[in-house]
N, CA, C and O of each residue as an XYZ file, in Angstrom:
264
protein
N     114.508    102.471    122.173
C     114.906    103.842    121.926
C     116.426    104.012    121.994
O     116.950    104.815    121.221
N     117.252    103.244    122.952
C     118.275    103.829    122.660
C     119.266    102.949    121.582
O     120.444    103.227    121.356
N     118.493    101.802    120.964
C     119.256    101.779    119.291
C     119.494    102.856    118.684
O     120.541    103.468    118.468
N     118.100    103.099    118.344
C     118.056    104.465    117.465
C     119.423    105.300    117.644
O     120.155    105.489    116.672
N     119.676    105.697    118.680
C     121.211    106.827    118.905
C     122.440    105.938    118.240
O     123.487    106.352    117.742
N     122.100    104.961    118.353
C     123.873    104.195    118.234
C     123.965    103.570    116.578
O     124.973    103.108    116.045
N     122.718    103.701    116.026
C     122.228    103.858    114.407
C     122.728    105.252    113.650
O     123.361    105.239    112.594
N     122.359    106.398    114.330
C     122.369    107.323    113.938
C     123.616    107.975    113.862
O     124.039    108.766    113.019
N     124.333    107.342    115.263
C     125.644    107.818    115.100
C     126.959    106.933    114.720
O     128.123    107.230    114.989
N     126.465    105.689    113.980
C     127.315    104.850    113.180
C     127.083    105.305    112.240
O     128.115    105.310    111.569
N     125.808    105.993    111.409
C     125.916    106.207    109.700
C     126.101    107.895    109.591
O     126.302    108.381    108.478
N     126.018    108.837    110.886
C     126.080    110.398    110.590
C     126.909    110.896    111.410
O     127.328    111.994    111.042
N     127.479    110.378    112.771
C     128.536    110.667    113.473
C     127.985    111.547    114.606
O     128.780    112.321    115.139
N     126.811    111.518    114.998
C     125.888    112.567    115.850
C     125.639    111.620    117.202
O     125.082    110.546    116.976
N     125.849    111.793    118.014
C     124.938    111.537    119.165
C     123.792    112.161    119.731
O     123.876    112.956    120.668
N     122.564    111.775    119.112
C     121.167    112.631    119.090
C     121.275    111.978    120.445
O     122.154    111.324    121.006
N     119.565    112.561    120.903
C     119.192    112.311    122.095
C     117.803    111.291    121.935
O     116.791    111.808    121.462
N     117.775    110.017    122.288
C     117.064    108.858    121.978
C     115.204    109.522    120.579
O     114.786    109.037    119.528
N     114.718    110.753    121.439
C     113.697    111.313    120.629
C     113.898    111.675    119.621
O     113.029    111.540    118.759
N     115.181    112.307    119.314
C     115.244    112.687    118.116
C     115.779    111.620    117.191
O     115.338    111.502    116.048
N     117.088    110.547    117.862
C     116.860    109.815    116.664
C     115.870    108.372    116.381
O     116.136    107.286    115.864
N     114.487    109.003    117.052
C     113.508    107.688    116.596
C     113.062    108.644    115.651
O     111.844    108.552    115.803
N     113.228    109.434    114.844
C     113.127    110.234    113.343
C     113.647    109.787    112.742
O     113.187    109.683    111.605
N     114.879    109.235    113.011
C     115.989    108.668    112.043
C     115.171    107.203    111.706
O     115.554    106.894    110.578
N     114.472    106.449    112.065
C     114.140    105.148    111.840
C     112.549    105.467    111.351
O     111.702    104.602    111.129
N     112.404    106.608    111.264
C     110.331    106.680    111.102
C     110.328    106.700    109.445
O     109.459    106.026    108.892
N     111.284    107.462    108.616
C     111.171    107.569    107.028
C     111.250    106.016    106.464
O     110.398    105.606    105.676
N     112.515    105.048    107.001
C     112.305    104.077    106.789
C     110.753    103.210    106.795
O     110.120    103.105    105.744
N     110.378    102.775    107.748
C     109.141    102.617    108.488
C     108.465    103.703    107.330
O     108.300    102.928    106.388
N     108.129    104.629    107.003
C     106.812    105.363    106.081
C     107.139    105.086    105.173
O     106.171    104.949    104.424
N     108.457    104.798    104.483
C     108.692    104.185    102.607
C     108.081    102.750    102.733
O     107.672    102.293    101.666
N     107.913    101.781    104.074
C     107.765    100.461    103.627
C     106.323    100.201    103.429
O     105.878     99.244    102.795
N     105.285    101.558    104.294
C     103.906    101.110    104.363
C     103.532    102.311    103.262
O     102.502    102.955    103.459
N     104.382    102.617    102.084
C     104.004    103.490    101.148
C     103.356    104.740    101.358
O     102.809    105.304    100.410
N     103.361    105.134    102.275
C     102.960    106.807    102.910
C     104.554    107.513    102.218
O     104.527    108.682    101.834
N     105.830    106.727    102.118
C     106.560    108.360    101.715
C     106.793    107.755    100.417
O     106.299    106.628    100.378
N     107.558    108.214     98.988
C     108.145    107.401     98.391
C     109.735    107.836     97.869
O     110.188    108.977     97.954
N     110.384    106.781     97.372
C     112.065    106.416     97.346
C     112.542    108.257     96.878
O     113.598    108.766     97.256
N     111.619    108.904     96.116
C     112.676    110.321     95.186
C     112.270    110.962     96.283
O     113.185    111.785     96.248
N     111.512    111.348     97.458
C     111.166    112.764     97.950
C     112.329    112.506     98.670
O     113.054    111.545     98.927
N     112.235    114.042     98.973
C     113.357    114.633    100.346
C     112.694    114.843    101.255
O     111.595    115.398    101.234
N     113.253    114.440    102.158
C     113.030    114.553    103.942
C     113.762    115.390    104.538
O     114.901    115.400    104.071
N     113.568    116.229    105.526
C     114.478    116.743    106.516
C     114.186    116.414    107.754
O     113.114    116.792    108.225
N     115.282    115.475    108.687
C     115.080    115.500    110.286
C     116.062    116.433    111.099
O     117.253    116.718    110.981
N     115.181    116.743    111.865
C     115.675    117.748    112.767
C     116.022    117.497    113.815
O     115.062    117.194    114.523
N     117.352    117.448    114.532
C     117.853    116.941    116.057
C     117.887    118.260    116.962
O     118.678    119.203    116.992
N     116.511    117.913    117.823
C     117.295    119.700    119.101
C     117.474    118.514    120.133
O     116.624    118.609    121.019
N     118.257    117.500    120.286
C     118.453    117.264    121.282
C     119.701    116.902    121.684
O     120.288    116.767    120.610
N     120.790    116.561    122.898
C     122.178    115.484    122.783
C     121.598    114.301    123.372
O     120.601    114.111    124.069
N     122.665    113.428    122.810
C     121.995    111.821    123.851
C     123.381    112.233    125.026
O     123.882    111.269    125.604
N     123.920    113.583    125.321
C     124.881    113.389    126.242
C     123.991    113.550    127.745
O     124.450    113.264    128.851
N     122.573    114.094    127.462
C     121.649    114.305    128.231
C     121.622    112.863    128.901
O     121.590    112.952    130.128
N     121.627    111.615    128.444
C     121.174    110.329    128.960
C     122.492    109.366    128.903
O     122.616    108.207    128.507
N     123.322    110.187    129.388
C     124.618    109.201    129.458
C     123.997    107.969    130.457
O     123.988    106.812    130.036
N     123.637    108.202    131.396
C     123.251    107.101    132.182
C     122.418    105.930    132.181
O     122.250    105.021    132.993
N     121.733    106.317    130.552
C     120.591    104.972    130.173
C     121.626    103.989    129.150
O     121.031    103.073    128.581
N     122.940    104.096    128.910
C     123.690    103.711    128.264
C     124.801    103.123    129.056
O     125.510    103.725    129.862
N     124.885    101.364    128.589
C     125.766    100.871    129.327
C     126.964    100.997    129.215
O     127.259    101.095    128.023
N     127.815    101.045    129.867
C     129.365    101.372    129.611
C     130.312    100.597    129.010
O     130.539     99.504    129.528
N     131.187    101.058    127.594
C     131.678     99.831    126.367
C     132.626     99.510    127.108
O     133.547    100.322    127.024
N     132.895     98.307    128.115
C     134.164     97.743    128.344
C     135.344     97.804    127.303
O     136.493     97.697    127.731
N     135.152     97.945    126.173
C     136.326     98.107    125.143
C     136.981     99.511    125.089
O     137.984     99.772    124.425
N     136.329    100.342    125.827
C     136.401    102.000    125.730
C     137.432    102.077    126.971
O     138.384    102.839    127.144
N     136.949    101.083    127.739
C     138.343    101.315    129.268
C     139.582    100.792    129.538
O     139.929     99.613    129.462
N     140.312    101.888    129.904
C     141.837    101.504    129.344
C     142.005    101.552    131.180
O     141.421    102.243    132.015
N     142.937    100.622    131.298
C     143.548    100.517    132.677
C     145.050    101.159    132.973
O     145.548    101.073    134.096
């Protein structure tokens, strides 16, 4: 679960909150077992922040400046 956030916010710039972006990976996953197909439109909906779960996220040593 917490790929999903660090997916979502490399290709849309969002930091969802882990539930909402396992939406972001489910359309994929339904185009491959042919339940959605390539022309429809989708809408996902984020009510959540992943700032809620700062703490399930390890800390980027590259982010800390001394």
């Amino acid at each position: 679960m917490i790929v999903c956030p660090k997916k979502v916010g490399a290709a849309e710039g969002v930091f969802p909150a882990p539930e909402g972006a396992a939406c972001y990976t489910a359309p994929k996953q339904l185009l491959s077992a042919g339940q959605i197909r390539a022309d429809e439109s989708i809408v996902l909906f984020n009510t959540g922040t992943g700032l809620k779960y700062l703490e399930d996220y390890p800390p980027n040593p590259a982010a800390v400046r001394s």
